[in-house]
C-alpha positions in Angstrom: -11.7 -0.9 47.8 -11.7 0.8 44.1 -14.9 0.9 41.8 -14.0 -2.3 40.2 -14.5 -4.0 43.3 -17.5 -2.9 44.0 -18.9 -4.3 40.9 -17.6 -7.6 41.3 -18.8 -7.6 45.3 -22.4 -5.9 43.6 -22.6 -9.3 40.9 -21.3 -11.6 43.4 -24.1 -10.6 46.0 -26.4 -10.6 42.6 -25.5 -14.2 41.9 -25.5 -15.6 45.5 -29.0 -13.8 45.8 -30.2 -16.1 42.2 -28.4 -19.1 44.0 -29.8 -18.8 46.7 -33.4 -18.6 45.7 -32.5 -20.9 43.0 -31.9 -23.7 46.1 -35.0 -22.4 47.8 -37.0 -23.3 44.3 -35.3 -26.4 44.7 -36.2 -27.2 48.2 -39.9 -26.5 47.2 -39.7 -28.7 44.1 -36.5 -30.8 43.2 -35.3 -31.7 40.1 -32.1 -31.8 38.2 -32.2 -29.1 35.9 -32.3 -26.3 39.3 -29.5 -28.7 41.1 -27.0 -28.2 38.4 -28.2 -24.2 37.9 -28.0 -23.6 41.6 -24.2 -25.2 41.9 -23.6 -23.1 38.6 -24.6 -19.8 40.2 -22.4 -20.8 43.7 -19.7 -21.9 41.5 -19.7 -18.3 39.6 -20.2 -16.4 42.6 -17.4 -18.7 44.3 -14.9 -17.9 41.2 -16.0 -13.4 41.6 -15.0 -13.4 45.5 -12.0 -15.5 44.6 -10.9 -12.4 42.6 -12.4 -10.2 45.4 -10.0 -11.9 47.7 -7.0 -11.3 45.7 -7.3 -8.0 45.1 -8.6 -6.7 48.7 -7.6 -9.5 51.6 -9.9 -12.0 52.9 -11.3 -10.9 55.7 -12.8 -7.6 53.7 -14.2 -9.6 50.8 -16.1 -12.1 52.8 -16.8 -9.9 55.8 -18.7 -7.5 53.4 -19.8 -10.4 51.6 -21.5 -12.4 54.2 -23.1 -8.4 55.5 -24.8 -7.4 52.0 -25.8 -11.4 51.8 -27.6 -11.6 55.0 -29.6 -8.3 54.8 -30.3 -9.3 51.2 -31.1 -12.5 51.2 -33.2 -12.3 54.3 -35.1 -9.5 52.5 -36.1 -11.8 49.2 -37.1 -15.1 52.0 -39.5 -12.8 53.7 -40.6 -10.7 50.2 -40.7 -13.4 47.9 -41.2 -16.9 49.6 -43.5 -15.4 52.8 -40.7 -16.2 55.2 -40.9 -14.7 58.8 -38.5 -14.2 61.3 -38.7 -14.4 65.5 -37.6 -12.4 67.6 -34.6 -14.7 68.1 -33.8 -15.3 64.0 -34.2 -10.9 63.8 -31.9 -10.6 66.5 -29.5 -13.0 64.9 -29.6 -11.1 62.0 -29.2 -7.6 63.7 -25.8 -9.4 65.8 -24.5 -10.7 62.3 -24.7 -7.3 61.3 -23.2 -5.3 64.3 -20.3 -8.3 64.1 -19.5 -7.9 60.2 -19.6 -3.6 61.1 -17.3 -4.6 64.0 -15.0 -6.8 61.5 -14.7 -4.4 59.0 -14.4 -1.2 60.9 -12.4 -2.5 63.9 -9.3 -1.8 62.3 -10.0 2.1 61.9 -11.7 2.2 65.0 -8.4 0.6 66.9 -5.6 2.1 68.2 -2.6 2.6 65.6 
């Protein structure tokens, strides 16, 4: 994965992060004007990994993806909206995050 990549995994994690807590908004107080900003902001970040899977497979793009998006998305619910997570939800997390490691790594980690 080059620099340019990165950038495009960075705004795409940016974006779904604004999506995200543009649905949350939502949730708490619906109206039209955050429906159609929240499907533009999954629609952008949608059209970024798109390019992300061309350019480095699939299963790397959304692997890494779905990693960043759960640690940081997790982090603005329990920052910004006073979220809290059980010990089964932290758990969940922590196995999402040992499964994505295991995803991404396995294939170094493997025999040749």
């Amino acid at each position: 994965m080059n620099a340019t990549n990165l950038v495009q995994l960075a705004a795409a994690t940016a974006i779904f992060l604004c999506a995200a807590s543009s649905a949350k908004g939502w949730a708490l107080a619906p109206s039209l004007v955050r429906a159609i900003l929240t499907l533009a902001l999954y629609t952008a970040g949608n059209l970024l990994m798109m390019r992300l899977v061309r350019s480095v497979g699939m299963s790397t793009a959304f692997s890494l993806s779905a990693l960043i998006q759960l640690i940081a998305i997790n982090i603005v619910a329990i920052v910004a909206f006073g979220e809290k997570l059980g010990w089964a939800q932290g758990a969940g997390v922590a196995l999402g995050v040992l499964s994505v490691a295991l995803i991404t790594l396995g294939p170094s980690l493997g025999p040749p």
